[in-house]
N, C-alpha and C positions, 0 to 999 in steps of 0.2 A: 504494500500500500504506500502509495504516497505522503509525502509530510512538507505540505506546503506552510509557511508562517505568512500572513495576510492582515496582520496587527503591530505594526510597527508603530502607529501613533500610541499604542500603550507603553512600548517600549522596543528599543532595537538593538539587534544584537552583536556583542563587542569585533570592530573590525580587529580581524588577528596583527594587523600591525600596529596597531594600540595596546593590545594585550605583550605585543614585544618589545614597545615603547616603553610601557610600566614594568614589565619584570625585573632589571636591574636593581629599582627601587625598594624593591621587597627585600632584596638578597643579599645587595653588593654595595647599592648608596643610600642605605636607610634611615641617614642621618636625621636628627631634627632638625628644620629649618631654623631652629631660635638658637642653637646651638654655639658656640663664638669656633669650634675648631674646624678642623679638616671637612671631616666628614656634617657638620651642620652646614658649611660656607657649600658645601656640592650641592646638598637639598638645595638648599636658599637659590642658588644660580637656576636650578631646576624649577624652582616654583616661580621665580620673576621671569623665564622665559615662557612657561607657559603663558603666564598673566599677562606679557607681550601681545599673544599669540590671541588670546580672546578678544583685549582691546582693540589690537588693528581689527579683526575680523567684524566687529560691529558698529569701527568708528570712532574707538573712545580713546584716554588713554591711560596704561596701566593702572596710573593713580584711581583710576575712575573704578575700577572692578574688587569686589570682596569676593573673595571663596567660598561658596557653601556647600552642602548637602543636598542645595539643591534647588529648584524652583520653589517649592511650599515653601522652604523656609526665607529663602528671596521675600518673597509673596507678603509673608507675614511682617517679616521686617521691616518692609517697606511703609504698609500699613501701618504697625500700631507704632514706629516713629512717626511719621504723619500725624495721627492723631495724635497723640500725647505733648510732642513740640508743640503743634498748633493748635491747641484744643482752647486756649483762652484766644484765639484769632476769630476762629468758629468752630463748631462741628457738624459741618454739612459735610457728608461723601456721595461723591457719583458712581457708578458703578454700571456695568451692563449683566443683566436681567440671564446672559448668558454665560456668565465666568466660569471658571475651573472651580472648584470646592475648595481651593488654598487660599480664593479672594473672595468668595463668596461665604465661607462661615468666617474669618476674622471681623468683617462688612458685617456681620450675625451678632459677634461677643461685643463690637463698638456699639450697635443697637441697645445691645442689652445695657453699656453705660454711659445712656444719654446722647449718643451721638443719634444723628437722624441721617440715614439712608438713603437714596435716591437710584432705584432701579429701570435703566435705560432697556425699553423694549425695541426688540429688534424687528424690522420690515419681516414678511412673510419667509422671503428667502434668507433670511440670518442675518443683514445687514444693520449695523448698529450708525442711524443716520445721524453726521455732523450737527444739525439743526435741531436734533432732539437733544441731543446732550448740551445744548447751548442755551435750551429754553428751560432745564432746569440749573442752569448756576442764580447761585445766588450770593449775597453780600457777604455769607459765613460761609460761604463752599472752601474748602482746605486743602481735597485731594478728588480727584478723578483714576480711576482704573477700566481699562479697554484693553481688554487682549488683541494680539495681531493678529490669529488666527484661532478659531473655536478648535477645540481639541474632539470633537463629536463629531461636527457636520462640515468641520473643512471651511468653513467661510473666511478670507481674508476682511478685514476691517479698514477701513480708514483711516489708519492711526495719523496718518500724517495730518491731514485737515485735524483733526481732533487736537491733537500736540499742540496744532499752532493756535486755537482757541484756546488751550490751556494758556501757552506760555504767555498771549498776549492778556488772560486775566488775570494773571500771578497764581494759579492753581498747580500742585504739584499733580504729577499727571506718571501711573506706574503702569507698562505693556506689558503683559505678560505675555514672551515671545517666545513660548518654551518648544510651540510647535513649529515654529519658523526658521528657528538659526538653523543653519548648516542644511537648508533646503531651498529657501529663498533669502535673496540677501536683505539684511537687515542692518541701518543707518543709525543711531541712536540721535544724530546729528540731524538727520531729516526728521527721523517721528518728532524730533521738539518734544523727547520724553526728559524725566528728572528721574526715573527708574527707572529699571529692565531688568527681567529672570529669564534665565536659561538654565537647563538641564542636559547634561552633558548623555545621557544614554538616550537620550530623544534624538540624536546623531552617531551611532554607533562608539561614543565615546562607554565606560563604566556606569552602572551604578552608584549612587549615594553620592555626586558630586554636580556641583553650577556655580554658577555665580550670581551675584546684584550689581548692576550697574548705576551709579550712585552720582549723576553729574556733576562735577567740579563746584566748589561754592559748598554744596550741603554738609554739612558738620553731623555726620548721621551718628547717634547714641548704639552702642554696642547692643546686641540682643541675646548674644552671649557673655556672662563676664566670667572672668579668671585666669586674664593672660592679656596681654598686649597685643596679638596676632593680630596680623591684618591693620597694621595701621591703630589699634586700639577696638576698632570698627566690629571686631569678631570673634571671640577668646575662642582656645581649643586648639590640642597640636593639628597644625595640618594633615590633610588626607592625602600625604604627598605623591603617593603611588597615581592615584586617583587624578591627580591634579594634573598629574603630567600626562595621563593618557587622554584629559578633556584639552589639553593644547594640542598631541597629536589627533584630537577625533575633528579638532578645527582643521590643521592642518592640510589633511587629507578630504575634508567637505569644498575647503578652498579648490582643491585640484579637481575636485569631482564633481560638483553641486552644480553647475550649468546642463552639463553632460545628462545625471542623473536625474532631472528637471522635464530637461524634455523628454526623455525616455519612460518616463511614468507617466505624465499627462497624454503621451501616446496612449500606457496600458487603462489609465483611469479612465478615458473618454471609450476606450472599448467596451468596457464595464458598462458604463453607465449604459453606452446606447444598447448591448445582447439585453441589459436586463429588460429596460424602458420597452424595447421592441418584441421581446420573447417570452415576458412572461407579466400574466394578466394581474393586476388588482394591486400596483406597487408603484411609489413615488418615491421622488429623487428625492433629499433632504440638501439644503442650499443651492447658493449661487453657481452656476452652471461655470459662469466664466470665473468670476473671483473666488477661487476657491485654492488648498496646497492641492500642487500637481501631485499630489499621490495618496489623495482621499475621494473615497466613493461612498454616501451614506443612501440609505433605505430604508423607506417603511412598506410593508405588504399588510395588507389585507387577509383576515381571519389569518395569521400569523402568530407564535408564540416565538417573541425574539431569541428568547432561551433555548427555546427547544429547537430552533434555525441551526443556533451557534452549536449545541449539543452532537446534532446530527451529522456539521461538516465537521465536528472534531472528531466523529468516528469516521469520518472519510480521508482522515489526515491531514485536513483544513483549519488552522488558525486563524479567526477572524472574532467580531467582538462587538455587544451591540452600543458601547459606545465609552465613555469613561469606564479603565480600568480600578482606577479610585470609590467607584458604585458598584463596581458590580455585585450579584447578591442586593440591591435595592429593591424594597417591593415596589416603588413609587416609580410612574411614568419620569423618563427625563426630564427634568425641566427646562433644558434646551430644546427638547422637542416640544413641548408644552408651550414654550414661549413664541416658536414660530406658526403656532394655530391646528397643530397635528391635536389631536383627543387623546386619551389615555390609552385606547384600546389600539391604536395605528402607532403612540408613541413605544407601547412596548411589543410590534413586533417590525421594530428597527434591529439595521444591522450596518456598521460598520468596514469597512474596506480599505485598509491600510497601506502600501505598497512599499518597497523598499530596494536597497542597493542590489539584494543578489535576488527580485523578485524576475522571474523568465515570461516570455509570450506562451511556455509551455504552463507556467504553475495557472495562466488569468487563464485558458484553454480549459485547463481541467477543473480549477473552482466553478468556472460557469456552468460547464455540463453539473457535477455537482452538484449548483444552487439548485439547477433548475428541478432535476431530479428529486431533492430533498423538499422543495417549498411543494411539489406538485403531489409526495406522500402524504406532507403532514396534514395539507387540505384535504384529501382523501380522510 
């Protein structure tokens, strides 16, 4: 049987020259970066090249990037500094209606102490409209959050229009670009953001590692304490294995990610159109054009999403109905929810992920597959 993987926006899988990248680290130069001797001064050089190696690739510079574990905790950080610095300014936050669950419960536990929320709904197809997010700032608005790209339905956003409403209100404005980097190129300089998360196994880089991109100017308060890392910005020995195969998973998306771009937006438009033309009682979920070239979402009719995904996992098909961070939710997405789908259509979505070593043989054989499995289960 075959063993396609078709969920890559949940996570992707470590390029082996990353993984060869990082080995030394483990073995040979495991030094601490905080270190004053030999083997800390190796780390250290190790970790400022990476740290190079992200800032050029987004636009910033070195100074501009902290380390983390990861996008959530980016996410968080960004957040509840925001609020807490500015909370005698205002406590108004903006936020879209469709975020990842890293900005959407912190947005939750600020509710819970007095801050007041403002949730931007999205156009039918996913699009979070400029002029909506403008008609709710107000005199106490503090911070705005707009992801670049939905992590479920693939819709890119407008961050750029949006960034420049921020900047020109004095609003601090956080992208959560976790799904973007190292697929399409991303500007921090253009969005006219003051934050940005990335997650380094969202590009073939490791687990447990990203960063925050922290604009020049902002004096951000640590979110970890216990150590000076990071500028003061971040306590905690570095995850320096880590670190250096999220410089190598940049490195190698630089040489790749144009290549790999159009090569999936070829396989994802195939998708979309066998499913749309071959099989009955099923819609696309997002924008057809603005979307990452290597997501395909779906809802079918009298469908159980679960039982979809269940079936092509006995076919040797990985695919997913949509954030791997819910799954196991009894409750319809709320990104599908928000774009006008019902509960009973939101949960028999599915997911379509594509990725570096994804073949014209693995879409060939999902498709028969799909078709096969959605045409049982209605039976």
């Amino acid at each position: 049987m075959s063993s396609i993987y078709l969920d890559y926006a949940a996570t992707t899988p470590c390029d082996p020259l990353v993984g060869q990248a990082m080995a030394p680290y483990f073995f040979e130069r495991f030094g601490n970066a905080s270190s004053p001797h030999s083997f800390g001064q190796s780390a250290r050089k190790a970790l400022e090249d990476s740290r190079a190696l992200v800032a050029d690739f987004i636009g910033a510079k070195p100074s501009e990037i902290i380390f983390t574990s990861g996008a959530t905790e980016a996410n968080n950080h960004a957040i509840f500094f925001t609020a807490r610095a500015l909370k005698n300014k205002g406590r108004h936050v903006i936020i879209s209606a469709v975020e990842h669950h890293s900005v959407l419960e912190p947005a939750r536990r600020l509710q819970a102490e007095g801050f007041d929320v403002s949730f931007v709904k999205p156009t039918a197809d996913g699009i979070i409209d400029p002029p909506s997010v403008e008609d709710l700032i107000r005199e106490d608005t503090i911070l705005m959050a707009i992801h670049h790209a939905n992590n479920e339905i693939g819709v890119l956003e407008p961050v750029e229009e949006i960034g420049t409403i921020a900047r020109q209100k004095g609003i601090y404005f956080l992208v959560d670009a976790t799904q973007t980097v190292g697929h399409i190129p991303v500007d921090v300089r253009q969005i006219c953001c003051d934050f940005l998360s990335l997650s380094a196994h969202k590009f073939y880089g490791p687990q447990g590692v990203g960063a925050l991109y922290v604009r020049e100017g902002i004096k951000i308060d640590p979110w970890l304490l216990g150590g000076d890392q990071e500028r003061g910005r971040r306590a905690s020995t570095h995850n320096l294995a880590a670190i250096v195969g999220l410089g190598k998973a940049v490195h190698l998306c630089r040489n790749h990610r144009e290549k790999e771009a159009k090569e999936q937006s070829a396989l994802r438009d195939r998708i979309i159109e066998y499913v749309l033309n071959n099989i009955p009682g099923v819609v696309s979920n997002g924008h057809r054009q603005r979307r990452l070239p290597n997501n395909a979402h779906f809802a079918f009719e009298n469908i159980s999403g679960e039982e979809l995904v269940a079936a092509l996992d006995m076919a040797g098909i990985a695919v997913s109905q949509g954030s791997a961070c819910t799954w196991g939710a009894l409750e319809a997405s709320h990104v599908l929810k928000a774009i006008g789908l019902s509960d009973r259509m939101a949960l028999g979505s599915l997911r379509i992920s594509l990725g570096r070593w994804t073949t014209s043989q693995d879409v060939d054989y999902f498709l028969q597959q799909l078709k096969l499995k959605v045409e049982k289960i209605r039976r």
